[in-house]
C-alpha positions in Angstrom: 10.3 -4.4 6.3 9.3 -7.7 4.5 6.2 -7.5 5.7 5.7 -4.2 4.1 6.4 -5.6 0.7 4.0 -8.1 1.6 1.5 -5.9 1.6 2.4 -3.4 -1.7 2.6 -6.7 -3.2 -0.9 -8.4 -2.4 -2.6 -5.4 -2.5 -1.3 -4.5 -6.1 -1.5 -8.0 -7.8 -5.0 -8.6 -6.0 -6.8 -5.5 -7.8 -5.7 -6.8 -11.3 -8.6 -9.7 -10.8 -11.2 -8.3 -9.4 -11.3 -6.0 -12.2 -11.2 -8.5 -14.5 -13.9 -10.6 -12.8 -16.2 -7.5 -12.2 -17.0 -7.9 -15.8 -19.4 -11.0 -14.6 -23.0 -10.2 -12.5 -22.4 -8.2 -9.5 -23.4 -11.2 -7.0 -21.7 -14.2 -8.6 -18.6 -15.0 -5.8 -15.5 -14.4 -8.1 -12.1 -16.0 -7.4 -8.8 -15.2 -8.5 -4.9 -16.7 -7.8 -1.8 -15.1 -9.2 1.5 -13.9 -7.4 3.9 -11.2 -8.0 7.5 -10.3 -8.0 8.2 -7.0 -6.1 11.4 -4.6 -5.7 11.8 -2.4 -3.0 13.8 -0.5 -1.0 12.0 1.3 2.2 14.4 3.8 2.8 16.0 2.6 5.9 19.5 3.0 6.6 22.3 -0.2 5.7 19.8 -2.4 4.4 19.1 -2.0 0.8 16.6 -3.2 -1.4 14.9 -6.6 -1.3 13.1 -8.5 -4.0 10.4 -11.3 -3.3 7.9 -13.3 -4.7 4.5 -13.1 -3.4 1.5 -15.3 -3.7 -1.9 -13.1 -4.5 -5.5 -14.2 -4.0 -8.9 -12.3 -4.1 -12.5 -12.9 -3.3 -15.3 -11.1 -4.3 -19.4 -11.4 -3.9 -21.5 -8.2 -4.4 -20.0 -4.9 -2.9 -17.7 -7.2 -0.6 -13.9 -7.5 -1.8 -11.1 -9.5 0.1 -7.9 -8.4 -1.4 -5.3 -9.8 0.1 -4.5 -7.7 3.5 -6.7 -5.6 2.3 -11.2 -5.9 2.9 -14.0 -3.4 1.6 -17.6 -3.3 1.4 -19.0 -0.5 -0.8 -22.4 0.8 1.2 -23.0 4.1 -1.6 -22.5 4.0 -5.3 -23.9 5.7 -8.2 -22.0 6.0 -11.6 -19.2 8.5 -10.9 -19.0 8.2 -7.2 -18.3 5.2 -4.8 -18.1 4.8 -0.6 -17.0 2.0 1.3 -15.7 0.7 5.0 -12.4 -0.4 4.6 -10.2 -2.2 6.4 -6.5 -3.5 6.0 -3.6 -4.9 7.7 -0.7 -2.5 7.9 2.0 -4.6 7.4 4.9 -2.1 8.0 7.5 -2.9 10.8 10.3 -4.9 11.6 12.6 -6.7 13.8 15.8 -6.5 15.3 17.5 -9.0 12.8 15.8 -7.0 9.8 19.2 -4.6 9.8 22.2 -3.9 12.4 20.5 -0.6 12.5 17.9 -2.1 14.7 19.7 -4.1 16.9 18.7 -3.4 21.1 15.2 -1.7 19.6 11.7 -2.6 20.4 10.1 -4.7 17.4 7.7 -2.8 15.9 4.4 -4.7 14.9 1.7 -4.7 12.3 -1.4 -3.3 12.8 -5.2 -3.5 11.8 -6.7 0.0 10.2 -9.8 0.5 9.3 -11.9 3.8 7.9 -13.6 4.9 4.7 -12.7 5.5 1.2 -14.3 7.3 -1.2 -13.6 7.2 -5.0 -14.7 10.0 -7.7 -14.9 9.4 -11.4 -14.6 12.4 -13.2 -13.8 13.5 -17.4 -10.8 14.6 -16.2 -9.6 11.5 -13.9 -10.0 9.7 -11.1 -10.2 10.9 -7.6 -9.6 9.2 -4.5 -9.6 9.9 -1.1 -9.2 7.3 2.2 -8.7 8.1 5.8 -7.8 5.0 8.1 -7.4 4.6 12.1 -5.5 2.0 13.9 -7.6 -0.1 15.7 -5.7 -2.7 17.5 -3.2 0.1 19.6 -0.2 -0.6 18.0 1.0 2.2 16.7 -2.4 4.7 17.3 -2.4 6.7 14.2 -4.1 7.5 11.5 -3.3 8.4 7.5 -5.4 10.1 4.9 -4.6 10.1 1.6 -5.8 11.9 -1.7 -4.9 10.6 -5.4 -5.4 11.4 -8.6 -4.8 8.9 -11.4 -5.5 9.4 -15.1 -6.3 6.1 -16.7 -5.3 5.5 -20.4 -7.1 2.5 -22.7 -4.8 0.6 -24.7 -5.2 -2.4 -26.5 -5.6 -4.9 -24.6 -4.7 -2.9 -21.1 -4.7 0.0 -19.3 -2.2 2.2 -18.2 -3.0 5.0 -15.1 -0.4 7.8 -14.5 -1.2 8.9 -10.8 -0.2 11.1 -8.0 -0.5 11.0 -4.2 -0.6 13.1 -0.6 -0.7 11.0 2.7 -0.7 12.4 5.9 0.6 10.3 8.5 -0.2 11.2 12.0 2.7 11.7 15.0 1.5 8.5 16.6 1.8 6.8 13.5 5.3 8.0 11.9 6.8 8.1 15.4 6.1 4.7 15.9 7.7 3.1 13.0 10.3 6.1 12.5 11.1 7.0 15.9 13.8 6.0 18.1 12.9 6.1 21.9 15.1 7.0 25.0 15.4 3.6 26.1 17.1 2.9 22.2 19.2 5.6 21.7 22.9 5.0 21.6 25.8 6.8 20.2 25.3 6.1 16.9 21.5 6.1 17.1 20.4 9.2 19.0 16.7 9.7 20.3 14.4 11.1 17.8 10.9 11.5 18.2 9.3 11.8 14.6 6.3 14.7 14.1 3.6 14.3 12.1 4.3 13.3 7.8 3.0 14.1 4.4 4.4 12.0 1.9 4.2 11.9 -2.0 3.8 9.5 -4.5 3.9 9.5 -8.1 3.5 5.9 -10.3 2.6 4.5 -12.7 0.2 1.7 -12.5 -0.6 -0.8 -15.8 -2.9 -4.0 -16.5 -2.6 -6.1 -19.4 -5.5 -8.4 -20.5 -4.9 -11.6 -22.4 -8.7 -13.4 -22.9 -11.2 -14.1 -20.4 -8.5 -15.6 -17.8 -5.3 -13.7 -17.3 -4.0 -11.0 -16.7 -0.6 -9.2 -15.9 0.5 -6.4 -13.8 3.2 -3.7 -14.4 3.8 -1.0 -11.6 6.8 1.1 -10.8 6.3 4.0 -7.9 8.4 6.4 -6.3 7.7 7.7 -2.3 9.4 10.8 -1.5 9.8 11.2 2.6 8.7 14.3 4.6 11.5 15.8 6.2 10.7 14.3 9.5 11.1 11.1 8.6 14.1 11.7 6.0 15.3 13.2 9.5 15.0 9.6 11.5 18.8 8.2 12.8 17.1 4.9 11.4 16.4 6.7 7.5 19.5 7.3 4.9 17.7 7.9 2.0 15.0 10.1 0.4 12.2 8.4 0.0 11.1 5.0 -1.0 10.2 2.9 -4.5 8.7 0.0 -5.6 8.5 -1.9 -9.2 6.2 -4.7 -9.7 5.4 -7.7 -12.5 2.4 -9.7 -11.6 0.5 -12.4 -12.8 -3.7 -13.3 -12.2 -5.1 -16.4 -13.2 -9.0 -15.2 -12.8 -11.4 -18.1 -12.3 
Protein backbone atom coordinates (compact mmCIF):
# COMPACT_ATOMS: atom_id res chain seq x y z
CA UNK A 1 0.00 0.00 0.00
CA UNK A 2 3.12 2.29 0.34
CA UNK A 3 3.99 1.75 -2.91
CA UNK A 4 0.69 3.01 -4.05
CA UNK A 5 1.32 6.36 -2.45
CA UNK A 6 4.49 6.19 -4.10
CA UNK A 7 3.05 6.56 -7.13
CA UNK A 8 -0.11 9.32 -6.46
CA UNK A 9 2.77 11.08 -5.04
CA UNK A 10 5.51 11.18 -7.91
CA UNK A 11 3.11 11.29 -10.41
CA UNK A 12 1.27 14.47 -8.82
CA UNK A 13 4.38 16.48 -7.70
CA UNK A 14 6.17 15.57 -11.13
CA UNK A 15 3.51 17.35 -13.43
CA UNK A 16 3.90 20.71 -11.46
CA UNK A 17 7.47 21.00 -13.36
CA UNK A 18 7.09 20.05 -16.49
CA UNK A 19 4.45 22.59 -16.76
CA UNK A 20 6.52 25.08 -15.58
CA UNK A 21 9.45 24.15 -17.77
CA UNK A 22 7.25 23.78 -20.91
CA UNK A 23 7.25 27.46 -20.97
CA UNK A 24 11.11 27.10 -22.55
CA UNK A 25 11.67 25.77 -26.49
CA UNK A 26 10.00 22.44 -27.05
CA UNK A 27 13.58 20.52 -27.51
CA UNK A 28 15.70 22.08 -24.73
CA UNK A 29 16.06 18.73 -21.99
CA UNK A 30 14.25 20.27 -18.91
CA UNK A 31 14.95 19.15 -15.39
CA UNK A 32 13.07 19.42 -12.28
CA UNK A 33 13.57 18.10 -8.30
CA UNK A 34 11.06 18.66 -5.67
CA UNK A 35 9.20 16.10 -3.18
CA UNK A 36 5.94 15.87 -1.69
CA UNK A 37 4.12 15.08 1.51
CA UNK A 38 1.09 12.77 0.81
CA UNK A 39 -2.04 11.42 3.05
CA UNK A 40 -3.80 8.50 2.31
CA UNK A 41 -5.84 5.98 3.29
CA UNK A 42 -6.54 3.02 0.48
CA UNK A 43 -9.50 1.76 1.99
CA UNK A 44 -8.29 -1.50 3.29
CA UNK A 45 -9.47 -2.97 6.31
CA UNK A 46 -7.38 -2.27 10.12
CA UNK A 47 -4.83 -0.27 8.64
CA UNK A 48 -5.60 3.25 8.43
CA UNK A 49 -4.11 6.12 6.76
CA UNK A 50 -0.38 6.62 6.18
CA UNK A 51 1.45 9.82 5.54
CA UNK A 52 5.03 10.04 3.72
CA UNK A 53 7.37 12.05 2.21
CA UNK A 54 8.27 11.55 -1.31
CA UNK A 55 11.18 12.62 -3.40
CA UNK A 56 9.89 13.84 -7.08
CA UNK A 57 12.00 14.22 -10.32
CA UNK A 58 11.12 14.86 -13.95
CA UNK A 59 12.73 14.91 -17.32
CA UNK A 60 11.63 16.23 -20.34
CA UNK A 61 13.12 16.72 -24.14
CA UNK A 62 10.60 17.36 -26.96
CA UNK A 63 7.23 15.20 -26.87
CA UNK A 64 9.17 12.73 -24.40
CA UNK A 65 8.28 13.13 -20.57
CA UNK A 66 9.66 10.92 -17.65
CA UNK A 67 7.52 11.60 -14.72
CA UNK A 68 8.40 9.78 -12.04
CA UNK A 69 6.71 6.13 -12.51
CA UNK A 70 5.19 7.47 -15.04
CA UNK A 71 6.76 7.87 -19.19
CA UNK A 72 4.97 9.41 -22.37
CA UNK A 73 5.79 10.34 -25.78
CA UNK A 74 3.20 12.55 -27.55
CA UNK A 75 3.13 11.18 -31.48
CA UNK A 76 -0.21 13.64 -32.53
CA UNK A 77 -0.84 17.19 -31.41
CA UNK A 78 -2.57 20.06 -32.76
CA UNK A 79 -3.94 23.03 -30.51
CA UNK A 80 -6.92 21.53 -28.72
CA UNK A 81 -6.09 17.89 -29.02
CA UNK A 82 -3.05 15.72 -27.97
CA UNK A 83 -2.13 11.58 -28.37
CA UNK A 84 0.60 9.77 -26.79
CA UNK A 85 2.04 6.12 -25.72
CA UNK A 86 2.13 5.90 -22.27
CA UNK A 87 3.46 3.90 -19.94
CA UNK A 88 3.64 3.61 -16.02
CA UNK A 89 4.43 1.52 -13.24
CA UNK A 90 1.40 0.53 -11.17
CA UNK A 91 2.61 0.70 -8.00
CA UNK A 92 -0.44 -0.78 -6.12
CA UNK A 93 -0.02 -3.93 -3.92
CA UNK A 94 1.24 -5.09 -0.77
CA UNK A 95 2.72 -7.52 1.60
CA UNK A 96 1.90 -9.66 4.22
CA UNK A 97 3.37 -7.37 6.97
CA UNK A 98 1.55 -4.30 5.30
CA UNK A 99 -1.67 -5.18 7.80
CA UNK A 100 -2.81 -8.45 9.95
CA UNK A 101 -5.45 -8.47 7.38
CA UNK A 102 -2.93 -9.92 4.98
CA UNK A 103 -1.19 -12.30 6.91
CA UNK A 104 -0.94 -16.21 5.07
CA UNK A 105 -1.85 -14.27 1.57
CA UNK A 106 0.06 -14.22 -1.61
CA UNK A 107 2.05 -10.74 -2.00
CA UNK A 108 0.62 -9.04 -4.56
CA UNK A 109 3.20 -7.11 -6.94
CA UNK A 110 3.51 -4.03 -9.00
CA UNK A 111 3.18 -4.00 -12.49
CA UNK A 112 4.23 -2.25 -15.84
CA UNK A 113 1.01 -0.72 -17.97
CA UNK A 114 1.24 0.65 -20.87
CA UNK A 115 -1.54 2.16 -23.62
CA UNK A 116 -2.54 5.52 -24.99
CA UNK A 117 -3.95 8.62 -23.75
CA UNK A 118 -5.56 11.14 -25.44
CA UNK A 119 -6.32 14.67 -24.09
CA UNK A 120 -9.02 17.25 -25.49
CA UNK A 121 -9.01 20.96 -24.93
CA UNK A 122 -12.26 22.42 -25.19
CA UNK A 123 -14.12 26.17 -24.06
CA UNK A 124 -15.81 24.31 -21.79
CA UNK A 125 -12.91 22.15 -20.10
CA UNK A 126 -10.55 19.63 -20.42
CA UNK A 127 -11.10 16.16 -21.57
CA UNK A 128 -9.17 13.20 -21.02
CA UNK A 129 -9.32 9.83 -21.82
CA UNK A 130 -6.46 6.76 -21.17
CA UNK A 131 -6.76 3.12 -21.50
CA UNK A 132 -3.75 1.03 -20.17
CA UNK A 133 -2.80 -2.93 -20.36
CA UNK A 134 -0.55 -4.84 -18.08
CA UNK A 135 2.30 -5.93 -19.76
CA UNK A 136 4.43 -7.79 -17.46
CA UNK A 137 1.44 -10.63 -16.36
CA UNK A 138 1.10 -9.58 -13.00
CA UNK A 139 -2.17 -8.87 -12.50
CA UNK A 140 -3.47 -8.98 -16.49
CA UNK A 141 -5.88 -6.27 -16.60
CA UNK A 142 -6.62 -3.27 -18.02
CA UNK A 143 -8.29 0.34 -16.80
CA UNK A 144 -9.72 3.07 -18.87
CA UNK A 145 -10.49 6.19 -17.62
CA UNK A 146 -12.34 9.38 -18.65
CA UNK A 147 -11.91 13.00 -16.83
CA UNK A 148 -13.07 16.09 -16.99
CA UNK A 149 -11.28 19.01 -15.20
CA UNK A 150 -12.13 22.64 -15.45
CA UNK A 151 -9.07 24.72 -14.97
CA UNK A 152 -9.32 28.23 -13.15
CA UNK A 153 -6.34 31.05 -13.59
CA UNK A 154 -5.54 32.77 -10.55
CA UNK A 155 -2.86 34.94 -9.74
CA UNK A 156 -0.10 33.40 -9.67
CA UNK A 157 -1.67 29.56 -10.05
CA UNK A 158 -4.14 27.49 -11.17
CA UNK A 159 -6.70 25.78 -9.64
CA UNK A 160 -8.65 22.64 -11.75
CA UNK A 161 -11.91 21.23 -10.22
CA UNK A 162 -12.18 17.65 -11.91
CA UNK A 163 -14.11 14.46 -12.10
CA UNK A 164 -13.32 10.89 -12.97
CA UNK A 165 -14.70 7.15 -14.36
CA UNK A 166 -12.22 4.23 -14.32
CA UNK A 167 -13.02 0.98 -15.25
CA UNK A 168 -11.01 -1.70 -13.87
CA UNK A 169 -11.11 -5.03 -15.53
CA UNK A 170 -11.91 -8.52 -13.49
CA UNK A 171 -8.22 -9.58 -13.88
CA UNK A 172 -7.22 -6.43 -12.61
CA UNK A 173 -9.61 -5.66 -9.33
CA UNK A 174 -9.52 -9.45 -8.59
CA UNK A 175 -5.99 -9.41 -8.27
CA UNK A 176 -5.36 -6.71 -5.86
CA UNK A 177 -9.05 -7.10 -4.17
CA UNK A 178 -9.56 -10.73 -4.27
CA UNK A 179 -9.00 -13.30 -1.81
CA UNK A 180 -8.24 -16.78 -3.29
CA UNK A 181 -9.21 -20.36 -2.10
CA UNK A 182 -5.91 -21.13 -0.94
CA UNK A 183 -6.35 -17.61 1.46
CA UNK A 184 -9.55 -17.82 2.74
CA UNK A 185 -9.95 -18.42 6.45
CA UNK A 186 -12.70 -17.84 8.90
CA UNK A 187 -12.42 -14.51 9.12
CA UNK A 188 -11.36 -13.85 5.53
CA UNK A 189 -13.74 -15.87 3.26
CA UNK A 190 -13.00 -16.34 -0.60
CA UNK A 191 -14.05 -13.63 -2.77
CA UNK A 192 -13.37 -13.35 -6.22
CA UNK A 193 -13.86 -9.55 -7.25
CA UNK A 194 -15.88 -8.74 -10.83
CA UNK A 195 -15.07 -6.19 -12.84
CA UNK A 196 -14.95 -2.05 -11.23
CA UNK A 197 -15.89 1.51 -12.10
CA UNK A 198 -14.65 3.84 -9.70
CA UNK A 199 -15.13 7.65 -9.28
CA UNK A 200 -13.13 10.47 -8.44
CA UNK A 201 -13.75 13.86 -7.79
CA UNK A 202 -10.56 16.50 -6.70
CA UNK A 203 -9.33 19.17 -6.79
CA UNK A 204 -5.97 19.81 -8.24
CA UNK A 205 -3.89 23.40 -7.68
CA UNK A 206 -0.39 24.86 -8.77
CA UNK A 207 1.10 27.82 -7.35
CA UNK A 208 3.92 29.69 -9.19
CA UNK A 209 6.44 31.80 -7.43
CA UNK A 210 9.08 33.23 -10.33
CA UNK A 211 10.83 31.38 -12.94
CA UNK A 212 12.00 28.44 -10.31
CA UNK A 213 9.35 27.12 -8.03
CA UNK A 214 6.57 25.95 -7.63
CA UNK A 215 4.08 24.33 -5.18
CA UNK A 216 1.43 21.77 -5.27
CA UNK A 217 -2.01 21.54 -3.44
CA UNK A 218 -4.31 18.37 -4.18
CA UNK A 219 -6.99 16.77 -2.14
CA UNK A 220 -9.12 13.81 -3.97
CA UNK A 221 -11.72 11.54 -2.96
CA UNK A 222 -12.18 7.63 -4.65
CA UNK A 223 -15.42 6.26 -4.13
CA UNK A 224 -15.27 2.12 -4.49
CA UNK A 225 -17.60 0.13 -6.84
CA UNK A 226 -19.48 -2.23 -4.95
CA UNK A 227 -17.42 -5.06 -5.75
CA UNK A 228 -14.55 -4.01 -4.28
CA UNK A 229 -16.42 -2.13 -1.18
CA UNK A 230 -17.59 -5.98 -1.09
CA UNK A 231 -13.74 -7.48 -0.63
CA UNK A 232 -13.28 -9.31 3.10
CA UNK A 233 -9.97 -7.29 2.76
CA UNK A 234 -12.04 -3.55 2.22
CA UNK A 235 -13.83 -1.73 5.36
CA UNK A 236 -14.38 1.46 3.94
CA UNK A 237 -16.02 3.28 0.98
CA UNK A 238 -13.63 4.46 -1.03
CA UNK A 239 -10.28 5.95 -0.85
CA UNK A 240 -8.65 9.80 -0.47
CA UNK A 241 -5.67 11.42 -0.84
CA UNK A 242 -4.29 15.23 0.08
CA UNK A 243 -1.16 16.42 -1.14
CA UNK A 244 1.51 19.64 -0.58
CA UNK A 245 4.31 19.54 -2.88
CA UNK A 246 7.24 21.44 -3.74
CA UNK A 247 9.34 21.74 -7.49
CA UNK A 248 12.49 23.35 -7.74
CA UNK A 249 12.48 23.68 -11.79
CA UNK A 250 16.02 23.97 -13.24
Amino acid sequence: MKLSILALASTSVIAISTAAIGQEQDEELRFGLGGAVVTQDEGYKDVGSETQFVPAIAIEYGDFRLLGPYASYTFFKTDSFELAATGMLRLDGYEQADGDIFKGMEDRDMSFDFGLEAEIDTDFGEFGLKYTQDVTNTHEGYEATLSYGLPITVEKGRIVPYIAASYASEDLTNYYYGVKANEATADRTFYQVDSATNFEVGVSSDWFFGQNHMIKADISYTSFDSSIKDSPLVDKSGTFQVLLGYVYVF
